[in-house]
Residue frames relative to the residue before (quaternion, step in Angstrom):
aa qw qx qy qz dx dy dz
X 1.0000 0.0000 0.0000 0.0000 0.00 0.00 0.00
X 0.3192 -0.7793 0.5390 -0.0188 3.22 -1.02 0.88
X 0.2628 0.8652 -0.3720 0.2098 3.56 1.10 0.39
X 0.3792 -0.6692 0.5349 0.3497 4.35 -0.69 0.46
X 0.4737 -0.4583 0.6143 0.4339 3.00 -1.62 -0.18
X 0.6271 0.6575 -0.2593 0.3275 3.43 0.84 -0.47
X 0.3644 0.5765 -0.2919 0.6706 3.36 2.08 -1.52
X 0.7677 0.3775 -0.3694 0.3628 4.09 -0.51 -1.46
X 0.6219 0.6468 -0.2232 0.3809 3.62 0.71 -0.58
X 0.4420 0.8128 -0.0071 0.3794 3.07 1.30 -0.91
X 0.7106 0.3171 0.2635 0.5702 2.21 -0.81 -2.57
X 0.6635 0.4561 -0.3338 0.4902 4.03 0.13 -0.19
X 0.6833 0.3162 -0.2778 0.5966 3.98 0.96 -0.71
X 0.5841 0.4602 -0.5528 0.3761 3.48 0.43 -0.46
X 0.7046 0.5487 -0.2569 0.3694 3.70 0.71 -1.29
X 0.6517 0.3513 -0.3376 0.5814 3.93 1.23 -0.40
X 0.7598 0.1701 -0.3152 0.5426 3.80 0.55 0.25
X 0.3505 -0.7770 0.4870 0.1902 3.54 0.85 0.94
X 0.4654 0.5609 -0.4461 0.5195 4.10 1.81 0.95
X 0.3880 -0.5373 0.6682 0.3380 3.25 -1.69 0.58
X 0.8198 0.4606 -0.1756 0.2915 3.34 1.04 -0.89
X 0.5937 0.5211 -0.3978 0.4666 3.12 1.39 0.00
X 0.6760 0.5721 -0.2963 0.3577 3.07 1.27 -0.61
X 0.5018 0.4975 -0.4367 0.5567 3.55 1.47 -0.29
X 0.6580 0.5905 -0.3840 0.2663 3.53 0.57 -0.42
X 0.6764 0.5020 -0.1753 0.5096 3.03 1.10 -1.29
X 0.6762 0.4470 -0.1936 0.5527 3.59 0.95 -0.92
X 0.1284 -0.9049 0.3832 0.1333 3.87 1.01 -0.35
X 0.0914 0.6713 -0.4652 0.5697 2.61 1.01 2.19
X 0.4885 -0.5647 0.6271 0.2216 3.55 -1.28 0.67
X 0.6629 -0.6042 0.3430 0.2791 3.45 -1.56 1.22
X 0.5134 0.6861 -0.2973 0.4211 3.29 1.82 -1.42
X 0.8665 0.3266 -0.1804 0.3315 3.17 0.13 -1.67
X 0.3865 0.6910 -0.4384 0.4253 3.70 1.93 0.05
X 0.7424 0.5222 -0.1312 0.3987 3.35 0.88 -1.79
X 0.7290 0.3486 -0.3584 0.4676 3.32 1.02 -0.45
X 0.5792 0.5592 -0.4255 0.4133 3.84 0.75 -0.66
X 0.4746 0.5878 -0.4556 0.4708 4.01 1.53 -0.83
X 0.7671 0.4435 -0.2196 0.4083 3.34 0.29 -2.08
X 0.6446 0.3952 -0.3588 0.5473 3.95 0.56 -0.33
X 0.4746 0.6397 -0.3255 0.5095 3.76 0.84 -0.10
X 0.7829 0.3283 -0.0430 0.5268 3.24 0.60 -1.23
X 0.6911 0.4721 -0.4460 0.3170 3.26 0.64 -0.36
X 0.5067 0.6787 -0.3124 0.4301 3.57 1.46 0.01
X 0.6416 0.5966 -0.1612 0.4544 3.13 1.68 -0.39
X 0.4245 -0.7764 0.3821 0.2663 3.57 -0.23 0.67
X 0.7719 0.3645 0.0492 0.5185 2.64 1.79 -1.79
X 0.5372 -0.3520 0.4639 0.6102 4.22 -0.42 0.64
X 0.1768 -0.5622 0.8015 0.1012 2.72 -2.44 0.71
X 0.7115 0.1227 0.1509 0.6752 3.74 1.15 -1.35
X 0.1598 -0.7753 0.6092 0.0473 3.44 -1.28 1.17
X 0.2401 -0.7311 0.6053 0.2036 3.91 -0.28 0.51
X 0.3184 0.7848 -0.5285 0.0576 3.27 -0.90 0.66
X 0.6617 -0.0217 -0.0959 0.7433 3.72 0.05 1.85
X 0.7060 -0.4856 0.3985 0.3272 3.35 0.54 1.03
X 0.5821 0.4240 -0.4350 0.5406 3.77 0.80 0.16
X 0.2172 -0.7027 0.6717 0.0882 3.58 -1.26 0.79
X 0.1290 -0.7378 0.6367 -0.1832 3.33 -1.43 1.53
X 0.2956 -0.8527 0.4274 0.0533 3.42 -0.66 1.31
X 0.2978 -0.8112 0.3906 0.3173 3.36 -0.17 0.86
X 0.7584 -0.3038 0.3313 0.4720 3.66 -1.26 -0.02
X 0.6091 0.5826 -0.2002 0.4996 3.68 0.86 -0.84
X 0.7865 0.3296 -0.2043 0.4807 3.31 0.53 -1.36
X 0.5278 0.4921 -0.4761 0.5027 3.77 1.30 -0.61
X 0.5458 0.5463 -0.4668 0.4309 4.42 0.45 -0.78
X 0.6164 0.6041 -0.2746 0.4240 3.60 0.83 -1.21
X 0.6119 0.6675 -0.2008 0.3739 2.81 0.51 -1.65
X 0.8189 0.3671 0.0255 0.4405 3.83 0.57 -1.68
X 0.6343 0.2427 -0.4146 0.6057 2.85 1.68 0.14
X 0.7079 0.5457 -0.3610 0.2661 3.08 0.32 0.35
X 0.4432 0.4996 -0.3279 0.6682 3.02 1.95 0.39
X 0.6122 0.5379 -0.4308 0.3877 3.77 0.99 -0.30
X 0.5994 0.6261 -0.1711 0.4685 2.99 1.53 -1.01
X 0.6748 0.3491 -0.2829 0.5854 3.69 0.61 -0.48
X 0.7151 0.3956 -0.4049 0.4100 3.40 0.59 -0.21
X 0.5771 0.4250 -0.3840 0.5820 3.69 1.02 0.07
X 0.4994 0.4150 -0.5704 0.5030 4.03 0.48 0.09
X 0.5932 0.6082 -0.4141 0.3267 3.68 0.90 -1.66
X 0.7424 0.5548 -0.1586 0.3405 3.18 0.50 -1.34
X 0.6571 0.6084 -0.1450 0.4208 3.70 1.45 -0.66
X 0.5895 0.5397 -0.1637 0.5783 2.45 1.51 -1.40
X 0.6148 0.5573 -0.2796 0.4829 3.90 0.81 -1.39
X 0.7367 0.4598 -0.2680 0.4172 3.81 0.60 -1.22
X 0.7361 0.2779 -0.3079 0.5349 3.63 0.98 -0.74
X 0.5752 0.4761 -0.4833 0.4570 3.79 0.62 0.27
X 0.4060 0.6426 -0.4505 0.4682 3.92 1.34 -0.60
X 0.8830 0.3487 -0.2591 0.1777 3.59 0.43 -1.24
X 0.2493 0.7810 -0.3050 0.4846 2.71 2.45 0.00
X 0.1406 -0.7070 0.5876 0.3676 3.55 0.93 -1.57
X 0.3199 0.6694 -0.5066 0.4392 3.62 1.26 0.89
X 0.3435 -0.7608 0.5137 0.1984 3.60 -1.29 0.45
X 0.0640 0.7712 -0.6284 0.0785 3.67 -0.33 1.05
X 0.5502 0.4347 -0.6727 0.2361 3.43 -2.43 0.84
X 0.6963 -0.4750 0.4960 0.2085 2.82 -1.56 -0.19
X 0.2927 -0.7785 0.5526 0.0546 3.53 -1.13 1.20
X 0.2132 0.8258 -0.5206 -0.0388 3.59 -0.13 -0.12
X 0.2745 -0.7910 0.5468 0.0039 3.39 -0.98 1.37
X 0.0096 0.7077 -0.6894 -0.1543 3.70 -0.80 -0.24
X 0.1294 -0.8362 0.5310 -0.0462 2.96 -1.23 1.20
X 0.2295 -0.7662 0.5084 0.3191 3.79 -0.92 0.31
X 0.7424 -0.4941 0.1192 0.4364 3.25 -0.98 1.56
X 0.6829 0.4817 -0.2938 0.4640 4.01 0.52 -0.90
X 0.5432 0.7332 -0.2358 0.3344 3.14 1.22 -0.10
X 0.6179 0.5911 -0.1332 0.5011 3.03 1.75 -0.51
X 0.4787 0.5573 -0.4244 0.5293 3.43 1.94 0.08
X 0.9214 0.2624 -0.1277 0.2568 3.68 1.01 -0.62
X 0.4881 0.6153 -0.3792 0.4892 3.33 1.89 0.00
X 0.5940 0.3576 -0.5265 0.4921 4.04 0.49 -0.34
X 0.8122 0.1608 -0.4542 0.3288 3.71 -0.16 -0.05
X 0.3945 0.4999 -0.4992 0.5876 4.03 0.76 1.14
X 0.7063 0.4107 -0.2660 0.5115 4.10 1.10 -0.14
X 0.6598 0.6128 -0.3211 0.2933 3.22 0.42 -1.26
X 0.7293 0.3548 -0.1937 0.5520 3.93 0.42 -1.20
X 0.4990 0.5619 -0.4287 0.5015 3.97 1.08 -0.55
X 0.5495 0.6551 -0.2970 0.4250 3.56 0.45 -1.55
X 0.9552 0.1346 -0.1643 0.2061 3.01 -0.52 -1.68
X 0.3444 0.8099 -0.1712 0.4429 2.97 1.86 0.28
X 0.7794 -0.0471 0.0454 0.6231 2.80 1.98 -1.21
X 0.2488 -0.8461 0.4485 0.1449 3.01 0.61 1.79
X 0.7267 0.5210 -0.2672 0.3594 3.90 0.41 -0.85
X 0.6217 0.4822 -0.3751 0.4901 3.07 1.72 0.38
X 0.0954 -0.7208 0.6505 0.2197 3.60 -1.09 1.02
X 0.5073 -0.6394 0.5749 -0.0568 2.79 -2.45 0.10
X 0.1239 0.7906 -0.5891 0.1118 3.88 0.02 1.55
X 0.1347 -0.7004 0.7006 0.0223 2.86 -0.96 1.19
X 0.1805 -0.6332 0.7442 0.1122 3.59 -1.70 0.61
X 0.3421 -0.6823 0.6429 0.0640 3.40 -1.19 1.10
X 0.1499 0.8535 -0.4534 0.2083 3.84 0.11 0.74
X 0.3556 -0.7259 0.4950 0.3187 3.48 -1.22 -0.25
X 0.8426 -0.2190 0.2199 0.4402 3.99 -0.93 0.00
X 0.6429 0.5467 -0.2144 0.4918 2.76 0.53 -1.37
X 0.6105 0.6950 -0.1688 0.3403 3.65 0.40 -1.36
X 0.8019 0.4117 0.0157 0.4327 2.84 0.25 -1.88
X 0.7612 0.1862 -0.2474 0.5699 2.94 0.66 -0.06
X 0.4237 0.5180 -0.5465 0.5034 3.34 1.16 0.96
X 0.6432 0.4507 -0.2817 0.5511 3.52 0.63 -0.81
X 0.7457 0.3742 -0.3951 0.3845 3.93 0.25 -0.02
X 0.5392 0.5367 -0.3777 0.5278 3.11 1.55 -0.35
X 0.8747 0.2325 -0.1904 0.3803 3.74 0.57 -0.50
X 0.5688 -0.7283 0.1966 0.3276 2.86 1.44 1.82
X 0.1358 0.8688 -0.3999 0.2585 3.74 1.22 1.03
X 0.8313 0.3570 0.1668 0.3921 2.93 1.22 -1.37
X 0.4241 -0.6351 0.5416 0.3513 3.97 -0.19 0.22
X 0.6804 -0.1375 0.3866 0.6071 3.38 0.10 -1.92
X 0.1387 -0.7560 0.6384 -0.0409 2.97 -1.92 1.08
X 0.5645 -0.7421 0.3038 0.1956 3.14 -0.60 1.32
X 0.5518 0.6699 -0.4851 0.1072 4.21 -0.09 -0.56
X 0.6847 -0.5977 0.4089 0.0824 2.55 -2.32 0.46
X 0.6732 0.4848 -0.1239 0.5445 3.08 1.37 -0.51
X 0.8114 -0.4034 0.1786 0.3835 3.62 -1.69 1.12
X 0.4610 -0.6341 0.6181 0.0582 3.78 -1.21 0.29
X 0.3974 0.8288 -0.3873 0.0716 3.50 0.34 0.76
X 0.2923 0.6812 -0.3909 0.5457 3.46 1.64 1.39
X 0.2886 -0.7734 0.5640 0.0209 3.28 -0.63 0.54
X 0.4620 0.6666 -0.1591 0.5629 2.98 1.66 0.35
X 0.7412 0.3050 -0.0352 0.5969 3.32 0.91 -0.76
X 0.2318 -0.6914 0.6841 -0.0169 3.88 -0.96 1.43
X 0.1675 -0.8289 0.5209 -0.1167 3.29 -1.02 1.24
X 0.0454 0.7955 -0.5853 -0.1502 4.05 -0.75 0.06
X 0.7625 -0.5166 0.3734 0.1106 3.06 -0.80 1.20
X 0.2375 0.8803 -0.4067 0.0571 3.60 0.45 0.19
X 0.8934 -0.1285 0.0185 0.4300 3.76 0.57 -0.67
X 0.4117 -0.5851 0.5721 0.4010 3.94 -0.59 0.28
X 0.1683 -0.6171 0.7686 0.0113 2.79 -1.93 1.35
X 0.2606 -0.5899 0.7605 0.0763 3.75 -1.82 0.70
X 0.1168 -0.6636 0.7389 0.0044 2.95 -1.84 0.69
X 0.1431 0.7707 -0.6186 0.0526 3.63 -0.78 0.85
X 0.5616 -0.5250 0.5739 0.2821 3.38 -1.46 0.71
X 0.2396 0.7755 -0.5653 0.1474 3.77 -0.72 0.88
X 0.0113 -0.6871 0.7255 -0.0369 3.59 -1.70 0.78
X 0.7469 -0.4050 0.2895 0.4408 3.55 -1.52 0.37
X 0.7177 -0.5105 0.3254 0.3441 3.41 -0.96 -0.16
X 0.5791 0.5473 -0.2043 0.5687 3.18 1.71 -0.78
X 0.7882 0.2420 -0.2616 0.5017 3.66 0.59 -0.89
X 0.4034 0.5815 -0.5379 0.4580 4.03 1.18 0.16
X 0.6597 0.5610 -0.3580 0.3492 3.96 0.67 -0.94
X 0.5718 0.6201 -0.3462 0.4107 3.51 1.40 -0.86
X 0.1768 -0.7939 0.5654 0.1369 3.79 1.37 -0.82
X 0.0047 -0.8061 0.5917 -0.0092 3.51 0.67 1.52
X 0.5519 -0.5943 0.5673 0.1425 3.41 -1.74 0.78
X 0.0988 -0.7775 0.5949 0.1787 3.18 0.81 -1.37
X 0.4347 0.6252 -0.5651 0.3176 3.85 1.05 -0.24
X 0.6618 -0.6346 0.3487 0.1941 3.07 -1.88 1.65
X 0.5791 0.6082 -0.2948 0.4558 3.59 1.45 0.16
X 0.6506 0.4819 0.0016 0.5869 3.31 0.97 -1.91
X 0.4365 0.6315 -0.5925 0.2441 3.93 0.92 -0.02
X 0.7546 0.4622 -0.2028 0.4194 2.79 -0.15 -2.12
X 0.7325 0.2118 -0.4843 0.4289 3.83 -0.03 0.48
X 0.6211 0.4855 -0.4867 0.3764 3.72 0.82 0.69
X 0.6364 -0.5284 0.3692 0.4236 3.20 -1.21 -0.02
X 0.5729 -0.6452 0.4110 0.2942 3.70 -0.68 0.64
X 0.6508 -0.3479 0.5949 0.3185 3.23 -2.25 1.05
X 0.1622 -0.6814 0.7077 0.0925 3.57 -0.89 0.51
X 0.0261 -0.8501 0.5258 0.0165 4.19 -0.02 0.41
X 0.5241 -0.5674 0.5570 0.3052 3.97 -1.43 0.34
X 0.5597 -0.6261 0.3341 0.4280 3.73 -0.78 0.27
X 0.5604 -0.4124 0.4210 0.5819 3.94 -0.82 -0.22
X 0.7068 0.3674 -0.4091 0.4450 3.13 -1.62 0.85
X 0.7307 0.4209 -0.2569 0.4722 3.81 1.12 0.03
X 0.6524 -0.5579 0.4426 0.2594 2.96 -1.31 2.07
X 0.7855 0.2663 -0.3589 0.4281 3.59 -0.07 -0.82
X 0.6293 0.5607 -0.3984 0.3618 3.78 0.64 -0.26
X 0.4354 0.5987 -0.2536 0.6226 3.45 1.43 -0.98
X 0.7582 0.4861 -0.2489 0.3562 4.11 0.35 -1.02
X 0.5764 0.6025 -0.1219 0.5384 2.81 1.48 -1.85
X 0.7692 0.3628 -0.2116 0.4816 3.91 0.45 -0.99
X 0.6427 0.3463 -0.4407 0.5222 3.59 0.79 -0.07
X 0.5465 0.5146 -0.4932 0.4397 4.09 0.82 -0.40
X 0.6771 0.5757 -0.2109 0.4071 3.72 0.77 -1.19
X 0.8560 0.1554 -0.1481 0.4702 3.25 0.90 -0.48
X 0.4017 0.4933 -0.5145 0.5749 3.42 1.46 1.27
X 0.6785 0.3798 -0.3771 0.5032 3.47 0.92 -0.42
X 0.3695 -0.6869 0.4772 0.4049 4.06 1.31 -0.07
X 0.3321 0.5892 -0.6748 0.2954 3.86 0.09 0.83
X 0.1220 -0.8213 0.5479 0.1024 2.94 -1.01 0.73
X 0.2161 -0.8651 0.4255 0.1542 4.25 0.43 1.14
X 0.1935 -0.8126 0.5497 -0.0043 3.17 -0.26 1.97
X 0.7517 0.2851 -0.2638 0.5330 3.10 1.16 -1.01
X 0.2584 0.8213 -0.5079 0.0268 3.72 -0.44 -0.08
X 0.3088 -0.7201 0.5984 0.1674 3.73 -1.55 0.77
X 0.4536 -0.6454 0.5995 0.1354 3.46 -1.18 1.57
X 0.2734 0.6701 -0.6899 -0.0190 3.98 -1.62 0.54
X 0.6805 -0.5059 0.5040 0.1644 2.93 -1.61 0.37
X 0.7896 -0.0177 -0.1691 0.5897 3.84 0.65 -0.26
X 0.6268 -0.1974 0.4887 0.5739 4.03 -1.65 -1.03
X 0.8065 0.4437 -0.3384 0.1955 3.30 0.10 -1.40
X 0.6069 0.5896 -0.2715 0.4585 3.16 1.43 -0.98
X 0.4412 0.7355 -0.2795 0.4316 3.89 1.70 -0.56
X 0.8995 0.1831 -0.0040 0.3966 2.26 0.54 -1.77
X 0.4576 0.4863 -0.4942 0.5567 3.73 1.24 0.93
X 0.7062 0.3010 -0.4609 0.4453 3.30 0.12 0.06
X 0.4617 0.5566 -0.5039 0.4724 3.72 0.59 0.25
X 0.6894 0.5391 -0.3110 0.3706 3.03 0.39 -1.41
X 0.7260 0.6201 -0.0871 0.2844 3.42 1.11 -1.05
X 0.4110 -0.6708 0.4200 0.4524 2.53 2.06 -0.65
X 0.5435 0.5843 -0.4864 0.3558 4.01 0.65 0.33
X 0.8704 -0.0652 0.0030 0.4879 3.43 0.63 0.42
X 0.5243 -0.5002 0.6346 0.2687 3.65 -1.43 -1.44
X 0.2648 0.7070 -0.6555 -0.0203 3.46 -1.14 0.48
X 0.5070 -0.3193 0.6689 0.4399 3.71 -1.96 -1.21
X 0.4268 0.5522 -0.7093 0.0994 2.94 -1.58 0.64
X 0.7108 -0.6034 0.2845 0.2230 2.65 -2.11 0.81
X 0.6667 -0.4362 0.4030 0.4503 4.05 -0.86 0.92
X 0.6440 0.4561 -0.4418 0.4268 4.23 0.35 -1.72
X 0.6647 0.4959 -0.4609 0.3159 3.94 0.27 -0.93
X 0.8827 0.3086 -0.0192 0.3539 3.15 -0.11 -1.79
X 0.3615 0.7577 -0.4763 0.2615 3.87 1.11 0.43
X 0.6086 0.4076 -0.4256 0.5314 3.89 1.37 -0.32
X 0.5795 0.5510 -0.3826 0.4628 4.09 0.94 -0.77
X 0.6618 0.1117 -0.3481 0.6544 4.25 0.78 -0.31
X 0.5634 0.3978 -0.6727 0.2680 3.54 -0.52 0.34
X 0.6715 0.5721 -0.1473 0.4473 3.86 1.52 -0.93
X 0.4282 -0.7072 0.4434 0.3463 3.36 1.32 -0.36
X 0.4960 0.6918 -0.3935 0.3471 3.67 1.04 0.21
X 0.6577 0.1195 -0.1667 0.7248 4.04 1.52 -0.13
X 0.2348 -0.6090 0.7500 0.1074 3.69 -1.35 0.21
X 0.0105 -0.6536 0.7133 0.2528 4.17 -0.80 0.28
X 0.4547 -0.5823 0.6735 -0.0240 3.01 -1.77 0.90
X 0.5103 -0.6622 0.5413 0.0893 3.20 -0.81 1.68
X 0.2655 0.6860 -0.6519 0.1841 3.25 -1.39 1.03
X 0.7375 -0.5173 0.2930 0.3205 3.11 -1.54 0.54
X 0.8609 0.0264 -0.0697 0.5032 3.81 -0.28 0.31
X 0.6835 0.3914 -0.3899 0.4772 2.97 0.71 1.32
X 0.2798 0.0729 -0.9561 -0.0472 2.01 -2.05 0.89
X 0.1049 -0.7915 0.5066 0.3252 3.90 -1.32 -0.20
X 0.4001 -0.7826 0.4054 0.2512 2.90 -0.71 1.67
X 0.1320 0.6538 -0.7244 -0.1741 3.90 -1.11 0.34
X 0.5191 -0.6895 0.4629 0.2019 2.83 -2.00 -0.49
X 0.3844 -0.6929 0.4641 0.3960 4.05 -0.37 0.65
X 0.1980 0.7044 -0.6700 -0.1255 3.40 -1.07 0.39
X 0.1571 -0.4987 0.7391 0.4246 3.41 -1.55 0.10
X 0.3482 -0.6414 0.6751 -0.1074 2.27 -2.59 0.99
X 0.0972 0.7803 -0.6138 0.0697 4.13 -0.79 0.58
X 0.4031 -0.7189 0.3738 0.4253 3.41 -0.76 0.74
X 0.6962 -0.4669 0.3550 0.4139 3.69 -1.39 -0.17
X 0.8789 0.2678 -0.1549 0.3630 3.14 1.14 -0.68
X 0.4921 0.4759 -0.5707 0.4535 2.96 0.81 0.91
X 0.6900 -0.4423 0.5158 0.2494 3.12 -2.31 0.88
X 0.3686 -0.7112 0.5878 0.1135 3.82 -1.18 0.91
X 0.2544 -0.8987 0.3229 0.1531 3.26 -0.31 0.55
X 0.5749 -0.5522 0.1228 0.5912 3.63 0.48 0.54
X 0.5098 0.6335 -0.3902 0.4319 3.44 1.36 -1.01
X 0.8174 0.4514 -0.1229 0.3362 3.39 0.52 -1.71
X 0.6389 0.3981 -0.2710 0.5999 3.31 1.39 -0.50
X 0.5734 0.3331 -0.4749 0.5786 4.14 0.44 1.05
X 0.5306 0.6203 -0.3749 0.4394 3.45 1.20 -0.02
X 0.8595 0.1408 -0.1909 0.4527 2.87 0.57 -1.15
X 0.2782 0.6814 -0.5384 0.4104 3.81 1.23 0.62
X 0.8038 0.4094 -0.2598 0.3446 3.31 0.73 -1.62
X 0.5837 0.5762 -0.4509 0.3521 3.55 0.93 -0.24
X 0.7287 0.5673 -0.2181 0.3158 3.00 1.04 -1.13
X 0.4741 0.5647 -0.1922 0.6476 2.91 1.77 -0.39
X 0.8398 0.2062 -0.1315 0.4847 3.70 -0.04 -0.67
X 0.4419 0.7428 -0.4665 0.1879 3.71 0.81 -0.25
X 0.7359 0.4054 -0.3025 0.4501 3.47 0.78 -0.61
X 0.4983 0.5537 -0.4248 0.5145 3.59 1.37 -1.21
X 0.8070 0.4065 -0.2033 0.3771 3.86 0.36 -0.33
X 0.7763 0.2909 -0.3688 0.4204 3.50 0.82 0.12
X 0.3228 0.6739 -0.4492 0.4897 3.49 2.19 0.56
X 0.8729 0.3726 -0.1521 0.2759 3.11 0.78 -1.14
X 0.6880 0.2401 -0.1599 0.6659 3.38 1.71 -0.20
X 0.7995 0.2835 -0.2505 0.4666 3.99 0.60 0.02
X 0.6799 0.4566 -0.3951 0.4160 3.50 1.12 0.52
């Protein structure tokens, strides 16, 4: 056989995002050149690796064996590479984060000076929701994972890292309307706009909503903040979200927050890693440096 490290690499992301296309994404690589390194992959193979069917791709028993060795394998290059940079006294491996979707206003500037500090270190980040994230930490996926929202696992060790806000907000035009939200007077306002199940801020949003008794008959379902927060902008409704997103949309006049009883709500960012898993050198200067640098950083970019 005659396979790349590159082919193993691949063929290894396609199989954790069961996507030709996420995986070019993540791997920044064109779909073409995803589909052919798979299909040259495979031709070395007597036996299926991956079955398309209705456009949905499914790995056979074979290709999942593959699969594991072929992550064993990159982790022993990882590890070569790490052992002759060690003697350098240089820092090499891999970092991998999961993150919930708001989350992306505040890890690149907790990365950025870490990074360049340590060029031989890379960096995967998953964009995800609640729910997720702490799927992936439970199945040792992950270093550390980023969220906003309470800790109730005993299981999981955590550092403090930044204040989060919540505020009620809508465009400037529908903030003027001063929705009620009363359980009568809904259905002629414009809907609660909400994050899908499995999202910290939705999970927030529904305990604020139902300490204040509102009760959201009429309401609109997405998939990220951003998507939230365009359709606000648009004028399709109302939601909660956190202050780190939407701080260039009210400096621009493009959202207005709207006063209301108990709110703002105040949470808190923590990163997070379970107890039992082993830190890797990468991960354990990681989390020195935050701890070290956490304030010198949110003076300078979140205050």
């Amino acid at each position: 056989m005659n396979y790349t490290l590159n082919q193993l690499q691949i063929y290894l992301k396609v199989v954790q995002t069961m996507s030709i296309t996420k995986a070019a994404e993540e791997l920044n690589l064109t779909q073409p050149a995803v589909s052919i390194q798979i299909k040259n992959f495979q031709a070395q193979f007597e036996i299926p690796l991956i079955e398309i069917i209705g456009k949905k791709i499914y790995v056979t028993d074979f290709g999942l064996e593959i699969a594991k060795s072929a992550e064993g394998i990159i982790d022993q290059v990882y590890a070569i590479n790490y052992k002759t940079m060690a003697f350098k006294d240089q820092l090499l491996g891999r970092l991998k984060v999961s993150i919930v979707s708001t989350g992306k206003y505040v890890l690149p500037y907790f990365l950025t000076d870490f990074l360049k500090s340590n060029p031989g270190v890379e960096i995967s980040i998953d964009v995800t929701n609640r729910e997720k994230v702490f799927q992936s930490l439970e199945n040792n996926e992950v270093d550390f994972s980023l969220i906003s929202t309470d800790i109730n696992s005993p299981s999981f060790e955590y550092i403090d890292i930044l204040e989060n806000e919540l505020y009620l907000v809508g465009n400037p035009q529908t903030a003027k309307l001063n929705p009620s939200f009363a359980f009568k007077e809904f259905n002629q306002e414009l809907p609660l706009i909400f994050r899908e199940n499995g999202s910290g801020t939705r999970k927030i949003m529904e305990t604020y909503l139902k300490k204040q008794g509102i009760h959201a008959l009429k309401k609109l379902e997405l998939m990220s903040n951003e998507a939230v927060k365009q359709a606000i902008m648009a004028g399709l409704g109302y939601s909660i979200m956190p202050m780190i997103g939407i701080k260039n949309e009210l400096k621009n006049g493009q959202l207005s927050i709207i006063p209301r009883s108990g709110l703002p709500i105040s949470t808190t960012w923590k990163l997070i890693w379970h107890k039992e898993k082993s830190p890797s050198p990468v991960a354990k200067a990681f989390m020195n440096y935050v701890i070290e640098n956490k304030d010198q950083i949110k003076q300078k970019h979140f205050e």
